[in-house]
C-alpha positions as CSV (number, residue, x, y, z in Angstrom):
1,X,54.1,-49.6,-2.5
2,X,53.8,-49.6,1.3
3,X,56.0,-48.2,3.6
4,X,56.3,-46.9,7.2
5,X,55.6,-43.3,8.1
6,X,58.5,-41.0,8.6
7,X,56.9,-39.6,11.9
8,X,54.5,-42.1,13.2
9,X,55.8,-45.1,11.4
10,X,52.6,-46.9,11.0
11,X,52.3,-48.3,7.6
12,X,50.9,-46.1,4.7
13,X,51.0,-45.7,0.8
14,X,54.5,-44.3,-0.3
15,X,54.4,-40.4,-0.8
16,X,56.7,-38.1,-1.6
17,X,57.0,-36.6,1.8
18,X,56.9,-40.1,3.3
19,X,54.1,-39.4,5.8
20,X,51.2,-40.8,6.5
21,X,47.8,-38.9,6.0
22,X,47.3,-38.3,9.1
23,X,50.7,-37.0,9.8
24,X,50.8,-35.1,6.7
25,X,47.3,-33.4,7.7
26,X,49.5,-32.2,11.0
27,X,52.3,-31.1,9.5
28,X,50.0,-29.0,6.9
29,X,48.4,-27.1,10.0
30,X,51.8,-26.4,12.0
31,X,53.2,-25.4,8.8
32,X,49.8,-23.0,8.2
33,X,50.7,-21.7,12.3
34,X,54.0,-20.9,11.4
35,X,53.4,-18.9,8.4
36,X,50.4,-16.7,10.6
37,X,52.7,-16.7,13.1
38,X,55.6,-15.4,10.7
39,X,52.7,-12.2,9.5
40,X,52.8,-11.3,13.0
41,X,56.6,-11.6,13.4
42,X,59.3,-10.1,10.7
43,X,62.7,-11.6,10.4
44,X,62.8,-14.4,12.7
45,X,65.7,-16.9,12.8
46,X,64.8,-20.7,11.9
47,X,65.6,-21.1,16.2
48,X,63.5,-18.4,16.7
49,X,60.9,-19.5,14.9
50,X,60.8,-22.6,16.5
51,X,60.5,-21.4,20.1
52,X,57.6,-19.3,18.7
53,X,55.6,-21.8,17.2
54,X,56.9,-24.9,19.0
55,X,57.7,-26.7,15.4
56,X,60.9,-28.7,15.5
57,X,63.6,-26.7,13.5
58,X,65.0,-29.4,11.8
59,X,61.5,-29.5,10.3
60,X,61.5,-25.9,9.6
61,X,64.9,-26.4,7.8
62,X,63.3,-29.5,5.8
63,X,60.2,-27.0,5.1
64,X,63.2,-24.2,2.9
65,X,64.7,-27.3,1.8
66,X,61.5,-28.2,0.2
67,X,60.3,-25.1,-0.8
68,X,57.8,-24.3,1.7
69,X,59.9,-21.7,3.0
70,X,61.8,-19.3,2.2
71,X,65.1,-18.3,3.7
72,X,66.9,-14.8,3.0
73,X,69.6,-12.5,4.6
74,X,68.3,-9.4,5.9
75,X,71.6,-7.8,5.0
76,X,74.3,-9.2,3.0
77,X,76.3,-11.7,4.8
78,X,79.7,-10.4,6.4
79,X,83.1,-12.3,5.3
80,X,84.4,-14.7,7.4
81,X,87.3,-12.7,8.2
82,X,85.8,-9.3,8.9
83,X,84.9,-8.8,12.6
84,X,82.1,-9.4,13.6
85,X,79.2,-11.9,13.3
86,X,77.1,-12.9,9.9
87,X,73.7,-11.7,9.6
88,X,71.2,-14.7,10.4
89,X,69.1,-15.6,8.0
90,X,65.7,-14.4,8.0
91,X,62.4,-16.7,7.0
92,X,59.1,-15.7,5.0
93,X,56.4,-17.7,3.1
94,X,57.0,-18.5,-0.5
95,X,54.5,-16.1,-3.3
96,X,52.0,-18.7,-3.5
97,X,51.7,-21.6,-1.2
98,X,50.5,-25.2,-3.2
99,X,46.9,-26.1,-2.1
100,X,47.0,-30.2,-1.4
């Protein structure tokens, strides 16, 4: 089946992520820059993690959707009626990363 690619929207072969190979290629290597960048960095937020590596954070979001990522809560998250904010979650790279 042929469809148009979710980022570029040239026409490709249907995937499971919907991109392209070429697109798929670049999102493999940000992803790769965000997880050295996240070695370097411990317990970034998704926005700050964005800023950092310049990755959209809606894609970073899609990433812990997908299981690319991996979101936790440095600390347990604080009730909605106890003062104070919750703890933001915190993002690391999943055990073993899926080669392509």
């Amino acid at each position: 089946m042929i469809v148009n690619c979710s980022r570029c929207h040239r026409l490709t072969r249907a995937t499971p992520q919907g991109l392209c190979p070429d697109c798929q290629r670049r999102e493999d290597q940000e992803l790769d820059g965000v997880l050295a960048y996240m070695h370097t960095h411990a317990h970034l937020s998704a926005g700050d993690l964005s800023k950092g590596t310049g990755v959209p954070i809606e894609r970073i979001l899609r990433w812990v959707r997908d299981g690319r990522l991996l979101a936790t809560r440095s600390a347990p998250p604080t009730p909605p009626s106890s003062s104070g904010p919750a703890q933001p979650a915190a993002f690391h790279s999943p055990p073993a990363r899926r080669q392509r």
